[in-house]
C-alpha positions in Angstrom: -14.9 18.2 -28.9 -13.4 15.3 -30.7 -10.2 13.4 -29.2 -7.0 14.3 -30.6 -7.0 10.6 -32.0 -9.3 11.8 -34.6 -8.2 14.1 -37.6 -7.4 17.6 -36.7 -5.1 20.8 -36.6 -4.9 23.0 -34.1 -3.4 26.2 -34.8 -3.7 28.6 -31.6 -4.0 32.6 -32.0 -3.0 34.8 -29.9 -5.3 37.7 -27.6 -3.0 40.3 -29.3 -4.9 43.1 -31.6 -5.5 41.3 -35.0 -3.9 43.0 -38.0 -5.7 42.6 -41.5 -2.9 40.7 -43.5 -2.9 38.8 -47.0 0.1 36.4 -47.7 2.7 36.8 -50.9 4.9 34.1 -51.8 7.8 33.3 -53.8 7.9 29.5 -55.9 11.3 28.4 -55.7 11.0 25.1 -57.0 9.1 22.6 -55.2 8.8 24.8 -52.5 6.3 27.4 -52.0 7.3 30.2 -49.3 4.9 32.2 -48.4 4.9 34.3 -45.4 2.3 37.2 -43.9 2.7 40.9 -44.7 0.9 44.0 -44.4 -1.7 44.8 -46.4 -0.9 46.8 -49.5 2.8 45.8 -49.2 4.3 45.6 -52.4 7.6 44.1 -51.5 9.0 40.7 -52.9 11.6 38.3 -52.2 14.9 39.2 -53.7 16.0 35.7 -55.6 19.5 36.3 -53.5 21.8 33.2 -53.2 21.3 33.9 -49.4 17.6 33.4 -50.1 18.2 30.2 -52.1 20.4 28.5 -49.4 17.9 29.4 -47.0 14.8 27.8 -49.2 17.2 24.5 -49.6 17.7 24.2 -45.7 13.9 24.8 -45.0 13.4 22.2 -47.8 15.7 19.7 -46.5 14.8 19.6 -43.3 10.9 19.4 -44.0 11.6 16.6 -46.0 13.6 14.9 -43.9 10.9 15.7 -40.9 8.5 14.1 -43.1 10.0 10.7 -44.1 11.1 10.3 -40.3 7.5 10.9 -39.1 5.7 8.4 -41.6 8.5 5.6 -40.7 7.6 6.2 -37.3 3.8 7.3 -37.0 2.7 4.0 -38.0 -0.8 4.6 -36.6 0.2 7.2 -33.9 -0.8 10.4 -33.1 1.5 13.2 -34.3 2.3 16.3 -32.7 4.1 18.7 -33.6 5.4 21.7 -31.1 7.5 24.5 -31.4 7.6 28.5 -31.0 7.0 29.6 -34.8 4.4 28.1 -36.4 5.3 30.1 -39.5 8.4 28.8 -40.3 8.5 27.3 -44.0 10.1 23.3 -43.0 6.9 23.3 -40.9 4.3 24.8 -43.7 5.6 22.1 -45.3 5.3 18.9 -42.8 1.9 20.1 -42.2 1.0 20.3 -45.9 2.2 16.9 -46.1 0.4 15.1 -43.1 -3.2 16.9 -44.5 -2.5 15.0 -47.9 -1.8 12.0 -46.4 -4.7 12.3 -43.7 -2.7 12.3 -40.9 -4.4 12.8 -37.6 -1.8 15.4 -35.7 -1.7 18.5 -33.4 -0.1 21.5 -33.9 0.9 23.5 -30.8 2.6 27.1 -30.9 4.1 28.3 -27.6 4.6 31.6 -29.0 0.7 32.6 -30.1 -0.8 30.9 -26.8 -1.9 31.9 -23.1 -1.5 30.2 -20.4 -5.4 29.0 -20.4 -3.8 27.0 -24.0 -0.8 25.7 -22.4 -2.5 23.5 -19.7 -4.5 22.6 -22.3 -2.1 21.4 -24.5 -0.3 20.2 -21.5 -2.7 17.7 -21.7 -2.6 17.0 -25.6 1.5 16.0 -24.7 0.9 13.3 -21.7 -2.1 12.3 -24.8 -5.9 10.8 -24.4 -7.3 7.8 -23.2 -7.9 7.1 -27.0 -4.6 8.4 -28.3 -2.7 4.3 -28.0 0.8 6.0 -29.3 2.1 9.5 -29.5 4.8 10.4 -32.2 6.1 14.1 -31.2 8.3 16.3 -33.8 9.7 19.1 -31.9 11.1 22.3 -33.0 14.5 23.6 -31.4 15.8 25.6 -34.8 14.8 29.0 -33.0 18.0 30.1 -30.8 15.9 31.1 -27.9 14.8 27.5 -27.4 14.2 27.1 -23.6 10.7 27.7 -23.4 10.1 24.4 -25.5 12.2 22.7 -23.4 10.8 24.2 -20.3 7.3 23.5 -21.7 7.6 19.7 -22.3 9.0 19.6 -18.4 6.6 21.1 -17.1 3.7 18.8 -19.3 5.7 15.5 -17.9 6.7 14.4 -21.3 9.0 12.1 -18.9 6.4 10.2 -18.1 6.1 8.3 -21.2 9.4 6.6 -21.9 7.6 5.0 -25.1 7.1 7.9 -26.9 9.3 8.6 -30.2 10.2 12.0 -30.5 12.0 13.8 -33.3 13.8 17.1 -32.9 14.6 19.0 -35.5 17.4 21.9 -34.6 21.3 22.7 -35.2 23.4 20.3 -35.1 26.2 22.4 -32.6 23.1 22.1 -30.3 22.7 17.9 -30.1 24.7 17.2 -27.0 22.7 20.0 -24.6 19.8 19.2 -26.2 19.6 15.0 -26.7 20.8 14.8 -22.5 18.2 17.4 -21.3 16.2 16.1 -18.3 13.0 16.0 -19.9 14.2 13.3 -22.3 15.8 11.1 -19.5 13.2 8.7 -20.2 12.6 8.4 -23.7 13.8 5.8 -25.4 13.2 6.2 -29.1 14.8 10.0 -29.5 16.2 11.3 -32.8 17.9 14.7 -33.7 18.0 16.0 -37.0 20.5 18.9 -37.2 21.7 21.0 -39.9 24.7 23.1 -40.4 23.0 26.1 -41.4 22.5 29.4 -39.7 19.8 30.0 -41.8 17.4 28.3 -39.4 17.8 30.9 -37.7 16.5 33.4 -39.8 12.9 34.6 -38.5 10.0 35.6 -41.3 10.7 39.4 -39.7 14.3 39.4 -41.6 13.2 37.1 -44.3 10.7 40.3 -44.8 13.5 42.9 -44.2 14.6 44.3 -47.8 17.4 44.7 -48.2 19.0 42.4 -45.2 21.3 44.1 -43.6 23.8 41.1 -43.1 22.6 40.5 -39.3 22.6 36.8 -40.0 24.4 35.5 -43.3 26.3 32.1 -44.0 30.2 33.3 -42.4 32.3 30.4 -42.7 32.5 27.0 -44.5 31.1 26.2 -48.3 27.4 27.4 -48.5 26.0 25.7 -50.5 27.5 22.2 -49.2 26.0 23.4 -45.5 22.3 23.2 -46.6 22.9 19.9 -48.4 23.4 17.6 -46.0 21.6 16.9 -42.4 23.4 15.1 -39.5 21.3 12.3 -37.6 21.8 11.6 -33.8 20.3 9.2 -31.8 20.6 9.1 -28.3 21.5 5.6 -26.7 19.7 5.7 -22.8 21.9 2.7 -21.7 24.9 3.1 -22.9 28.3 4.5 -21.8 29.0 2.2 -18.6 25.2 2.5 -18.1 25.0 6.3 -19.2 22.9 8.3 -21.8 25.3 8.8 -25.1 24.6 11.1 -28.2 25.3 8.7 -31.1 25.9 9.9 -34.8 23.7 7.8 -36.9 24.0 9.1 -40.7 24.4 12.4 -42.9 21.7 12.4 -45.1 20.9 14.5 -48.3 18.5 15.2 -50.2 17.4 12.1 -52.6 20.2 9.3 -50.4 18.3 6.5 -48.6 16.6 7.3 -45.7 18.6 5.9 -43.1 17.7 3.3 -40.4 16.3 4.7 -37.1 16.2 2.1 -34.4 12.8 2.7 -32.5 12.8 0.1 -28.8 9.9 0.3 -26.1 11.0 -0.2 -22.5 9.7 -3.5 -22.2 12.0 -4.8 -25.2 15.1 -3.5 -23.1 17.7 -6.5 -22.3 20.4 -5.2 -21.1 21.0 -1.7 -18.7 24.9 -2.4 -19.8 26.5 -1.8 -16.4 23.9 1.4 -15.3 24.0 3.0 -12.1 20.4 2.5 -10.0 20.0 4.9 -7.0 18.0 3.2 -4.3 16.8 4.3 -0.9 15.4 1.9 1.8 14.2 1.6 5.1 14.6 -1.4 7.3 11.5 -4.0 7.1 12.5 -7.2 7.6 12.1 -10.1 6.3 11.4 -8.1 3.0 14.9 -5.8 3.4 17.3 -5.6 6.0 20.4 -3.6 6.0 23.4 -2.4 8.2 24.4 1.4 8.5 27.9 1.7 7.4 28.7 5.1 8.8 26.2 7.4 11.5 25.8 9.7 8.8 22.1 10.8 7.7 21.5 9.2 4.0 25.1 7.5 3.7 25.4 4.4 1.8 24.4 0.9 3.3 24.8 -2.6 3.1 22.1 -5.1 2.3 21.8 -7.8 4.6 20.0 -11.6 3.5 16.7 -10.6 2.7 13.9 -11.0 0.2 14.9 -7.7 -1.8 18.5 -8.4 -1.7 17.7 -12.2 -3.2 15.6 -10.4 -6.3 17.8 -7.9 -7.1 21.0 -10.6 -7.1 18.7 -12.8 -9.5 17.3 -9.4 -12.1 21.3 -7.8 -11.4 22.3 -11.0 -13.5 19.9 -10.5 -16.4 20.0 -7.2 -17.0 23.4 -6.4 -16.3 22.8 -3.0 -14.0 24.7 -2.2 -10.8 22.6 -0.5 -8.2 23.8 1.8 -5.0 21.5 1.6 -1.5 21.2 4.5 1.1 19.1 5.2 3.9 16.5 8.3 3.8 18.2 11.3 5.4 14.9 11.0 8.6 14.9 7.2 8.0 10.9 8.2 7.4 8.7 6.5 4.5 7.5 9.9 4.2 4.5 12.1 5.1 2.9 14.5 2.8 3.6 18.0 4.1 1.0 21.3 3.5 3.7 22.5 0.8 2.9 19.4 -1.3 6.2 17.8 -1.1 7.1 14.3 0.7 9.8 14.2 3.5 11.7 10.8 4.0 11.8 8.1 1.3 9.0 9.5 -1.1 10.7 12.5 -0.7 14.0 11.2 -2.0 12.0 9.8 -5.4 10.2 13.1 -5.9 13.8 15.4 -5.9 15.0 12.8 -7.9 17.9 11.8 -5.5 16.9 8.4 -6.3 15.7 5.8 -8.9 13.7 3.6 -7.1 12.5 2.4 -3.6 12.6 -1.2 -1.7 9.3 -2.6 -0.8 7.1 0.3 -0.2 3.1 0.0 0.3 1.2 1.8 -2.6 -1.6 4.0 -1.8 -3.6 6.8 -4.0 -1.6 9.8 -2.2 2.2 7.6 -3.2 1.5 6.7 -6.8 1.2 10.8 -7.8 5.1 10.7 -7.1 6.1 7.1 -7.8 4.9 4.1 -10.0 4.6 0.8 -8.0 5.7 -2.7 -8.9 4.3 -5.6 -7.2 6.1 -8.1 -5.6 4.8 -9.4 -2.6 1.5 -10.0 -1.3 0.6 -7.8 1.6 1.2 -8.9 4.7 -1.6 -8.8 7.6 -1.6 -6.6 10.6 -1.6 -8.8 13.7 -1.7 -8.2 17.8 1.0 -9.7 20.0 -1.0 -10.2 23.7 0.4 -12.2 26.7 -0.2 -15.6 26.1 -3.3 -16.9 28.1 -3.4 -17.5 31.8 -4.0 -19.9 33.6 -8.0 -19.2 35.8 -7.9 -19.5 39.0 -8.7 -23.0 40.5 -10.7 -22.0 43.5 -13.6 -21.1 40.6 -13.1 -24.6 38.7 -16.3 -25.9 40.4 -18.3 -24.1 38.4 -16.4 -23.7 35.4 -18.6 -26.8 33.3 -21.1 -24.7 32.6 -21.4 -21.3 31.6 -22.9 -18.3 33.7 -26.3 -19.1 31.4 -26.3 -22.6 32.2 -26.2 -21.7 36.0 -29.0 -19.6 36.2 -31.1 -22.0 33.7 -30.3 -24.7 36.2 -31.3 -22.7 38.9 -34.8 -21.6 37.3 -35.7 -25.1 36.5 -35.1 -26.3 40.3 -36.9 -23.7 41.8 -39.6 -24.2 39.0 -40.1 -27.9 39.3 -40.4 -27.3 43.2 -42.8 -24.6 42.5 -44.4 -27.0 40.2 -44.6 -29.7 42.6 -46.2 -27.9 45.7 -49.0 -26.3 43.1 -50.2 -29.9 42.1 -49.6 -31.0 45.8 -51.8 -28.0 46.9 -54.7 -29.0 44.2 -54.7 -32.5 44.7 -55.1 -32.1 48.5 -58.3 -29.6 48.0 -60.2 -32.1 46.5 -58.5 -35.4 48.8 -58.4 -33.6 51.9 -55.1 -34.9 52.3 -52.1 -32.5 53.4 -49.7 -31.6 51.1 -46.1 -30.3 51.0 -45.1 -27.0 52.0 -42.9 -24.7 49.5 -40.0 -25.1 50.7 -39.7 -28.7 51.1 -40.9 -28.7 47.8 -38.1 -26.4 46.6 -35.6 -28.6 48.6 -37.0 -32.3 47.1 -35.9 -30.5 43.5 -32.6 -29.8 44.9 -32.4 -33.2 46.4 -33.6 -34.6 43.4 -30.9 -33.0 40.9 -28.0 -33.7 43.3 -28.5 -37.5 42.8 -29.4 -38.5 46.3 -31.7 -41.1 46.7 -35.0 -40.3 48.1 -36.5 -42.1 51.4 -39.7 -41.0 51.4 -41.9 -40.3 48.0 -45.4 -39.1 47.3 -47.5 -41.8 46.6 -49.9 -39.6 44.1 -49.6 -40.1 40.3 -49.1 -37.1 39.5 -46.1 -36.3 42.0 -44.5 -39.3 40.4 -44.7 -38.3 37.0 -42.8 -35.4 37.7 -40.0 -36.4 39.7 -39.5 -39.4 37.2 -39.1 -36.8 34.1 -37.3 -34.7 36.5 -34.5 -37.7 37.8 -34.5 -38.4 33.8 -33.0 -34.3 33.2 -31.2 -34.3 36.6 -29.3 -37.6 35.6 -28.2 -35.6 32.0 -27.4 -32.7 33.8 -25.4 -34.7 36.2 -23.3 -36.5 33.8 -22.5 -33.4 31.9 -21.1 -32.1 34.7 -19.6 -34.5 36.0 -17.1 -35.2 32.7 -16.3 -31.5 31.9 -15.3 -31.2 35.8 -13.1 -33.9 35.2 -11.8 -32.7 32.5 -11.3 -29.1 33.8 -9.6 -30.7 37.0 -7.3 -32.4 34.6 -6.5 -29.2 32.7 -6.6 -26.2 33.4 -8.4 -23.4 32.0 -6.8 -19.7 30.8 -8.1 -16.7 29.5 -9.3 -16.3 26.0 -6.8 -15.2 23.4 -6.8 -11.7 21.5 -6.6 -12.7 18.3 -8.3 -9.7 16.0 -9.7 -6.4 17.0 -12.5 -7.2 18.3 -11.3 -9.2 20.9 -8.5 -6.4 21.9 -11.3 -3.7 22.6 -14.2 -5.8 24.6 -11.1 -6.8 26.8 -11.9 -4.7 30.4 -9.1 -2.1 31.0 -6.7 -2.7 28.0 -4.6 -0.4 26.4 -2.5 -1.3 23.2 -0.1 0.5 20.7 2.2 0.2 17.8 5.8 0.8 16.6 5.8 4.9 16.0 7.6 4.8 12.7 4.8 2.8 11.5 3.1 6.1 11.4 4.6 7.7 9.0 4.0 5.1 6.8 0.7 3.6 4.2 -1.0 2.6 7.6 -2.1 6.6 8.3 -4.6 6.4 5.4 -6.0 3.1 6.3 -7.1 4.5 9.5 -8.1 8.0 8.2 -10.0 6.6 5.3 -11.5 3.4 7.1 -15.4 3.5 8.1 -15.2 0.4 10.0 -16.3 1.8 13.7 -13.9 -1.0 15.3 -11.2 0.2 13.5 -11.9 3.9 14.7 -12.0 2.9 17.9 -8.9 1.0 17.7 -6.8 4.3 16.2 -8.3 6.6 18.6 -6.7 5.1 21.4 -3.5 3.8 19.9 0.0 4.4 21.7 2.7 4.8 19.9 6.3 4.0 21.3 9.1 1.9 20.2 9.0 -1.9 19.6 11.4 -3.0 22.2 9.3 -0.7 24.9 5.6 -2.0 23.5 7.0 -5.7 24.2 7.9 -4.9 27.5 4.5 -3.7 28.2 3.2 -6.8 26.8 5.0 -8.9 29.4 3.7 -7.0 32.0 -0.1 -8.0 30.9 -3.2 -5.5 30.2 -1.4 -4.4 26.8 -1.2 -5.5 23.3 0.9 -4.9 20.4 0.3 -4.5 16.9 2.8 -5.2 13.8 2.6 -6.8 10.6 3.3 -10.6 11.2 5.9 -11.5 9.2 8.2 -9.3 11.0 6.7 -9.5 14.3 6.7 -13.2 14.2 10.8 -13.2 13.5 11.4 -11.1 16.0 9.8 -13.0 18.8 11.6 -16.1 17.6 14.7 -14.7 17.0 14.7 -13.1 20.7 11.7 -14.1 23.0 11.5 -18.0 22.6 13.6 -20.5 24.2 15.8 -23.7 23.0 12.4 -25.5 23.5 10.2 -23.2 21.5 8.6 -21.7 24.6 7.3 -18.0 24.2 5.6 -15.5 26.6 4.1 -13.9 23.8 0.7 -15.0 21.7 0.4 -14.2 18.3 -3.5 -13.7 17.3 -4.4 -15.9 14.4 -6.9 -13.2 12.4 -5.3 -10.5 11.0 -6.4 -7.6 9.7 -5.9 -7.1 5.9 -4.6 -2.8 5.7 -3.2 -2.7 2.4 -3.2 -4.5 -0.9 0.2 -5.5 -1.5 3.7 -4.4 -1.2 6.3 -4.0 -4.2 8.9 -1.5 -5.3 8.4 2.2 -5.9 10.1 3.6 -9.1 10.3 7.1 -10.1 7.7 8.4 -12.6 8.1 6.8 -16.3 11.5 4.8 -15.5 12.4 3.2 -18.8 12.9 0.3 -16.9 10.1 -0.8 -14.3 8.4 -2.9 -17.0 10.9 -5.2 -17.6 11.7 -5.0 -13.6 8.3 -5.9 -13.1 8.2 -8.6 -15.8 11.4 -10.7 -14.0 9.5 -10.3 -10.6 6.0 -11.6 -12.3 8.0 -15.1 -13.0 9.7 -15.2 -9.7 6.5 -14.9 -8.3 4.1 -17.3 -10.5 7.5 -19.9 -10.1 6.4 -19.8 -6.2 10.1 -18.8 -5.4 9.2 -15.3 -3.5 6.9 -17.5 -1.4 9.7 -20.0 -0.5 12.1 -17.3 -0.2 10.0 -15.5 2.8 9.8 -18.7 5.2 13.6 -19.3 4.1 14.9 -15.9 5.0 12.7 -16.1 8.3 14.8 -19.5 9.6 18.2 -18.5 8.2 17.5 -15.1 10.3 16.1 -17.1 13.5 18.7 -19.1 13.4 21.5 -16.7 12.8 19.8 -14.7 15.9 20.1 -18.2 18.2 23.2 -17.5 20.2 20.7 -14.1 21.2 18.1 -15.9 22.7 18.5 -15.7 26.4 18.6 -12.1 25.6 14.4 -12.3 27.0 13.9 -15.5 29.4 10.2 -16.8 28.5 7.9 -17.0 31.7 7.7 -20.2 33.4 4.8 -21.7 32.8 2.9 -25.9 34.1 3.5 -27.7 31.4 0.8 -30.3 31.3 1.3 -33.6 28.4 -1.2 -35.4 27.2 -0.5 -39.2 28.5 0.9 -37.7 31.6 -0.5 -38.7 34.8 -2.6 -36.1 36.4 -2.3 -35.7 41.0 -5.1 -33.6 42.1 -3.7 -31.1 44.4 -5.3 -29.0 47.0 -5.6 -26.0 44.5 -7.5 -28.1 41.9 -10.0 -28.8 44.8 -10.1 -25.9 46.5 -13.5 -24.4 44.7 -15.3 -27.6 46.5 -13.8 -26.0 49.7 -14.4 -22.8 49.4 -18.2 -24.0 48.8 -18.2 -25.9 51.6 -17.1 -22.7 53.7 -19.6 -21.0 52.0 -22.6 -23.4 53.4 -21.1 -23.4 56.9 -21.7 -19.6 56.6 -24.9 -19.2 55.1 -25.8 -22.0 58.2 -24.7 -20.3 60.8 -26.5 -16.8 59.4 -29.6 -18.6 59.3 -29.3 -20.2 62.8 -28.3 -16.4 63.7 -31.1 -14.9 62.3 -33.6 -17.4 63.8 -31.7 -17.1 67.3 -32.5 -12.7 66.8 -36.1 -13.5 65.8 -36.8 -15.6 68.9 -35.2 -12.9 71.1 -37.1 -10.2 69.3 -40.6 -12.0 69.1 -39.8 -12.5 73.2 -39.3 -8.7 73.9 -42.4 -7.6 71.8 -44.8 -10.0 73.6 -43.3 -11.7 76.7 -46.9 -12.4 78.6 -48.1 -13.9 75.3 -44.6 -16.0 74.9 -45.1 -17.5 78.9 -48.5 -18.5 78.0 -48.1 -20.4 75.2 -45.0 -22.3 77.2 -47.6 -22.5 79.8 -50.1 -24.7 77.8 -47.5 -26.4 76.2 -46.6 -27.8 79.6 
């Protein structure tokens, strides 16, 4: 099927039982009227002066049609819609466009189902290839609400740069030029006679002889089919207000008169309009103060980045705008009735023009068109700050837990190493050699730098305990320095600083603000395939901010918020005069959404040219210096506040300070030294039981071997 961009007509029929017709017409001039009759009909139009005037408003207004669609087509697509195809102005617009190879459309409600009307639903919000649309719409027919009713429900609204001509009585402008559906459209013409005899349907103009149902009652006739009044509607005009302006009376043969056509991105000036808002609390981006307890009342902005913006696009295109909270101070879920509660809610009844900063996702731009103006910001996890280890372990803090049991395999492998050669060599020398464990125990003498009284004097014993004394003197120094150093400082516990780090922590449980869930983070986490991020959702708390930091103070729990905010708030309220905070902010965040900007209803006239004032605020780097500057104004202002949360006393250790080992820096060597004394005394135990036992299995045996001794 070809695109409506190309060249065609579509002219719908209707399921109805076809009835065999043939067409008569009457040639009045340079007009031809021809309309269907039954078949072996012999009637013909009376040449009545009703008949005439009638001929001269069709003629009119077709023409008139005509010259207003070729001014504006200029490459467009055309469509035409109305509920009588058959009507003679039209006849003649469409004879007109197929001389001039026009590429348009034609779409009668009255001959189509409701299969054709989504169909052509889609011909009115146009094609991928249609670049401009140019609709003429016909309103002449009394009974004019399901034309209306049809461009609603096909979104016309959603193209505020369409031109569109309508073509009806002029009695009707004001209802018709302020209609919802046109509370976009910027370029929006009316052409409207004073003539009844629009009304006339090809039924009467059939009827012989009329019977005066519909007929010319008051003013001059023929003057009321000579001239056609032309409206315009102004979108911004009024104190801000759409405004029905008369433009011209044209006649037949006068000049055609100028029609101002403006896109929405060539708009200048809203002159003084009204802009509905609604807004939640999200600071540093907005910030606001209730001014009543009442659900949805009006607010007050507060110094934030979306007050700064609008003061600076306020001033340039002269518009006034009105903030209010959402009625459940929600961003808005999607419920199974397909309608948004909270903020998205109050853009899809139309209670409001446009949103503050909002988070776009595929479910949010069906009901609003996004804006951006700030970069996203990244999710981050607020932990206790590290703690400090305990000391009595600092012994054997310089190496790791790998390093250890290296160590330990090398000593007990050199030893073992040492009594195999000493067990060789003495096999073919005769002489003795060492035993195992004073093998084992020269190693450990060996690695603990003592120096060693007696040596064996074989070459090959020496060559390994001189390669060995070469690794135990690097091993020794290594130790040596990071004990030093970890005397001198102490360690803490590694920081949480992304996901990955919150979950392999042993029993820890962390949350996040509840509101946040009904919010653009839900789809990251039901969308997300990452397995960390799964796990991280599936056992999430969610409870208020001021109870989550609380929870955070008392350790095992973390707390996750975007870090703008997060970061302001523990300045403002959990850090001292000396910058001294319980909390720690982790340094990788994870990046949820795209970006933030401002959510507008669908096809508002003026979201380009919002979005064009933002674009230069942002490529100037002012938004950027803006959000660190609203940040410390807000800290500040929030100073007097801070002993509100008293940070944790903490050992503050400088850098050229000088450093007294105390007896909990040392107590690890103590502890060790305990530990010897024990595993002494168990041995001389053990030995002491073995003696006793060896004496009460054998005691004749045990005498006799004291006897010879003796």
């Amino acid at each position: 099927m070809l695109p409506l961009s190309f060249f065609m007509v579509t002219l719908l029929a209707s399921n109805a039982q076809a009835v065999e017709t043939k067409t008569t017409g009457a040639n009045l001039g340079d007009l031809e009227l021809t309309f269907p009759i039954e078949t072996g009909s012999t009637q013909e139009f009376p040449p009545s002066e009703d008949f005439t005037l009638a001929k001269r408003a069709h003629s009119l207004l077709g023409d008139m049609i005509w010259q207003t669609v070729e001014k504006l087509v200029d490459g467009c697509h055309f469509v035409l819609v109305t509920s009588d195809s058959h009507r003679p102005f039209l006849k003649q617009v469409i004879r007109n466009s197929l001389t001039a190879l026009q590429p348009f459309s034609v779409i009668d409600l009255q001959v189509m189902d409701t299969s054709y009307k989504e169909g052509m639903r889609k011909a009115i919000s146009g094609e991928s290839t249609t670049v401009c649309r140019v609709y003429v719409i016909d309103l002449t027919v009394n009974e004019n609400n399901s034309v209306l009713e049809f461009l609603e429900t096909s979104r016309l609204w959603l193209w505020p740069e369409a031109k569109v001509v309508i073509a009806g009585i002029r009695q009707k402008v004001g209802d018709v030029l302020l209609h919802s559906v046109f509370r976009n459209t910027f370029s929006l013409f009316y052409l409207g006679l004073s003539s009844d005899f629009l009304n006339f349907s090809v039924e009467e103009f059939r009827t012989l002889p009329w019977k005066g149902t519909k007929t010319l009652t008051s003013g001059n006739q023929l003057d009321s089919v000579q001239h056609i009044w032309v409206f315009g509607r102004c979108l911004f005009c009024n104190n801000g207000k759409p405004k029905v302006q008369f433009l011209s009376l044209w006649s037949q043969g006068s000049e055609m008169p100028q029609l101002q056509t403006q896109s929405p991105h060539q708009v200048k000036s809203l002159e003084g309009h009204l802009v509905r808002m609604v807004s939640i609390v999200y600071f540093p981006y907005v910030d606001y103060e209730m001014r009543t307890d009442r659900p949805g009342s009006p607010v007050t902005l507060r110094d934030s980045l979306d007050k700064r913006i609008f003061e600076i696009i306020t001033s340039r295109l002269n518009f006034t705008y009105e903030v209010r909270a959402p009625s459940d101070l929600q961003w808005g879920v999607l419920t199974k009735s397909e309608n948004w509660t909270g903020l998205l809610g109050s853009i899809q009844q139309n209670k409001a023009d446009m949103t503050t900063v909002i988070a776009p996702n595929p479910a949010r731009l069906a009901v609003i068109d996004v804006t951006r103006v700030y970069q996203a910001d990244k999710m981050t996890i607020v932990s206790l700050k590290p703690q400090l280890l305990p000391q009595y372990l600092v012994i054997i803090r310089p190496f790791t837990g790998n390093v250890w049991l290296c160590l330990l395999a090398c000593i007990v492998g050199w030893g073992l190493s040492l009594w195999l050669f000493q067990k060789a060599r003495s096999q073919f020398s005769g002489k003795p050699a060492l035993t195992l464990n004073r093998a084992i125990f020269f190693s450990w003498v060996v690695i603990l730098q003592v120096p060693l009284s007696r040596q064996p004097a074989d070459f090959i014993s020496q060559t390994l305990i001189g390669w060995w004394l070469l690794v135990s003197l690097v091993i020794a120094t290594a130790y040596r320095s990071s004990l030093i150093a970890h005397l001198a400082v102490q360690s803490k516990t590694t920081p949480i600083d992304s996901f990955e780090d919150m979950i392999r922590q042993k029993d820890w449980k962390w949350g996040a603000e509840e509101k946040m869930f009904t919010g653009a983070i839900v789809a990251y986490f039901q969308t997300t395939t990452d397995p960390v991020a799964k796990t991280v959702h599936k056992y999430l708390q969610k409870l208020s901010e001021e109870e989550a930091l609380q929870k955070v103070l008392k350790g095992g729990f973390s707390y996750m918020h975007w870090y703008n905010h997060i970061s302001s708030v523990i300045q403002s309220y959990y850090t001292d005069r000396l910058g001294n905070s319980p909390f720690y902010i982790g340094q990788k965040g994870t990046t949820m959404l795209t970006d933030f900007g401002w959510g507008f209803r669908r096809g508002a006239p003026y979201k380009d040219r919002f979005n064009l004032m933002t674009n230069r605020l942002i490529e100037a780097g002012i938004i950027s210096y803006w959000t660190n500057d609203v940040m410390a104004l807000r800290v500040k202002e929030n100073g007097r506040r801070r002993d509100r949360q008293q940070a944790h006393n903490s050992v503050m250790y400088h850098e050229n300070s000088q450093i007294i080992l105390h007896l909990s820096h040392l107590m690890g060597v103590f502890l060790l030294l305990l530990l010897g004394y024990t595993l002494a005394s168990l041995i001389l135990l053990s030995e002491v039981m073995l003696v006793k036992w060896q004496q009460k299995k054998t005691p004749l045996r045990f005498l006799a071997q004291n006897d010879e001794g003796n």
